[in-house]
N, C-alpha and C positions, 0 to 999 in steps of 0.2 A: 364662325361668321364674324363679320364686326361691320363697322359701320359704311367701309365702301364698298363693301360688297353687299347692303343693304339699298344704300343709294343709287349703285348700278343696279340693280332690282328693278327698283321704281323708275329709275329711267327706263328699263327696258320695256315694262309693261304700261309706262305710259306712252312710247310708241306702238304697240301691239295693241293699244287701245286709240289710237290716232288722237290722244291727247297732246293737249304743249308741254313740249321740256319745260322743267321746272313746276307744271299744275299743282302739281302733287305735294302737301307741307310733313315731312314727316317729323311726328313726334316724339322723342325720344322718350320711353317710359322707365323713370329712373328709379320711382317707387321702390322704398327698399333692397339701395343698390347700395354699397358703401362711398366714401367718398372719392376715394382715389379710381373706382372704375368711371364715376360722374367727369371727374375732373381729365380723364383721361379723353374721352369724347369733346369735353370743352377748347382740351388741347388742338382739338383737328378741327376745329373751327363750328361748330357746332352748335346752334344757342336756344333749339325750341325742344323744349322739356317736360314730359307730365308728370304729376305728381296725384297719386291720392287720399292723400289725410293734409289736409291744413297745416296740421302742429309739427306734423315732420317733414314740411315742406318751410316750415320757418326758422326751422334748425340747420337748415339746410344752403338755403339760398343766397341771403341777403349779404353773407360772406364770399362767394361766385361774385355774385353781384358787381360786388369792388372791386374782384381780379379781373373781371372777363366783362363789364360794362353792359351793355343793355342785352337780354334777355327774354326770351317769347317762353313765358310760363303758362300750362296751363292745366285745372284744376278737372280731371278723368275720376274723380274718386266722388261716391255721397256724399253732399253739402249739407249738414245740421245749420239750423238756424242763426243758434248762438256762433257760430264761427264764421255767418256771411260777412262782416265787415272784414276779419282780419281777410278772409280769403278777396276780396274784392283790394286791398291792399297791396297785396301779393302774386295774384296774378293778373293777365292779361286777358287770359281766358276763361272762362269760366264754362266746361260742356258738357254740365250735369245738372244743369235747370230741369226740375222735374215735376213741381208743385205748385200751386196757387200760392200759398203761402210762404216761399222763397221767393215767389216773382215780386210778391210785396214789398217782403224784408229789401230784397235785393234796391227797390224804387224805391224804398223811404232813405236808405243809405246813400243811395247814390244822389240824390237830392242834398242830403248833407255833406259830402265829403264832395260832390261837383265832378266826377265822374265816374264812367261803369265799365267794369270789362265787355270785352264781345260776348258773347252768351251763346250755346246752340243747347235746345231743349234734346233732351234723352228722352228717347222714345221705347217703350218695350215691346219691342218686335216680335216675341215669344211668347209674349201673357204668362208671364213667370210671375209667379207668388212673393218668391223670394228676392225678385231682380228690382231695382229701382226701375224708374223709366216712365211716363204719360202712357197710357194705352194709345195702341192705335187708334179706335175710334174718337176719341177723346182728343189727338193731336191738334186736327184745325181750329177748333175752340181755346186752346192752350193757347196756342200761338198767338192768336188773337186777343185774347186776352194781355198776353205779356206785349202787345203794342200799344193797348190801350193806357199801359202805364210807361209807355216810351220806352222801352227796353231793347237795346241792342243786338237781337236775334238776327244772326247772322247762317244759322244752318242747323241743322236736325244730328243728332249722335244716337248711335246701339252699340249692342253689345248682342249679339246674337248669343242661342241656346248655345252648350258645349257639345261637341257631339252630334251636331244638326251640319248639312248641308248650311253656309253662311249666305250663296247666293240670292237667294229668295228674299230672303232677311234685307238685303245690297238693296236690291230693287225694289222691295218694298218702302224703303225708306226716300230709295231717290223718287219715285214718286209721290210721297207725301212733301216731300222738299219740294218739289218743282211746283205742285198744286198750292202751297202756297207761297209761293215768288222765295224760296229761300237758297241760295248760291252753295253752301257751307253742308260739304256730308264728310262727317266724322265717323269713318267706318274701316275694317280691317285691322288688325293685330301682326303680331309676327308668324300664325301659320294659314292669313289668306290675304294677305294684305296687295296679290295680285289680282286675285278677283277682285277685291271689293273699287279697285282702281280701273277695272274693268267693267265696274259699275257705277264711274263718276267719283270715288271718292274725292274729295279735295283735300282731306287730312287725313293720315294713318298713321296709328301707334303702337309702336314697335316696343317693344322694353327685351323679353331677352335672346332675342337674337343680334342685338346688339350689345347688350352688357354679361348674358349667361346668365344662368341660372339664380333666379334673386336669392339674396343672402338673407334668413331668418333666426331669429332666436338668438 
């Protein structure tokens, strides 16, 4: 696979879905990718990228940055507290808002520094234990909340169960988006990312079926 043969994808299922050419933002999931397959995708023109850990997103970028000029970064990984300012720094995106107390942090910083990434809150469409995310029942109070403190909530993100049918998961979220005026669904990976486009997404991240198999250890 590689990247245009990803892009032709998306194109095709967002006519199969009677969406607009181009709806679709895809994000390239570089996490744990060495440098030379990152820079190789940067080569073909390429510039919106997720990342998620902070600290190996800072080691990372800000060297692209100067090669390859402005950059749509955005942060797919759990947000800790103490690393909301660098990450509001660093990226553009931020679409793992998931707690009261990050929507905080997030407003007291951006008050200081004068401005805030786009933001879509992560929702746990699975009621996983282990999974980050705002519960469903829980989301339109979130939401609301994070306006109260003027926060640039621009759209809803999951991460469905493994192993689960992902559709359900798709529409459940594009319903909670719609109910509350939100434009922005961060939904599908590299093995549904045509359903979930077929369920509205507006952004999908892909990591390895564009780069292969992540590189560890």
């Amino acid at each position: 696979m590689s990247l245009t043969d990803i892009k032709t994808r998306i194109a095709k299922a967002e006519t199969d879905a009677g969406r607009d050419p181009g709806s679709v933002r895809l994000i390239a999931v570089s996490k744990v990718q060495p440098d030379e397959r990152v820079e190789a995708v940067l080569e073909q023109g390429h510039r919106s990228f997720g990342e998620n850990r902070v600290q190996e997103a800072q080691g990372k970028w800000p060297g692209f940055a100067e090669r390859y000029g402005d950059l749509d970064l955005h942060l797919i990984g759990p947000l800790q507290s103490n690393k909301t300012r660098a990450a509001m720094e660093l990226f553009g995106t931020i679409q793992t808002l998931d707690r009261p107390k990050l929507a905080r942090t997030i407003a007291r910083i951006a008050d200081e520094i004068g401005h805030c990434p786009d933001l879509f809150v992560q929702v746990n469409t699975g009621d996983e234990t282990q999974k980050a995310g705002v519960a469903v029942d829980d989301t339109d109070a979130f939401v609301a909340e994070c306006r109260s403190l003027s926060l640039p909530v621009i759209g809803l993100m999951c991460i469905p169960p493994i192993d689960t049918d992902p559709a359900p998961h798709f529409r459940l979220l594009a319903d909670l988006a719609a109910r509350n005026g939100l434009d922005g669904l961060s939904i599908g990976m590299s093995g549904d990312f045509e359903a979930a486009i077929a369920a509205g997404a507006t952004h999908v991240r892909v990591g390895s079926a564009i780069f292969g198999a992540r590189v560890t250890g």
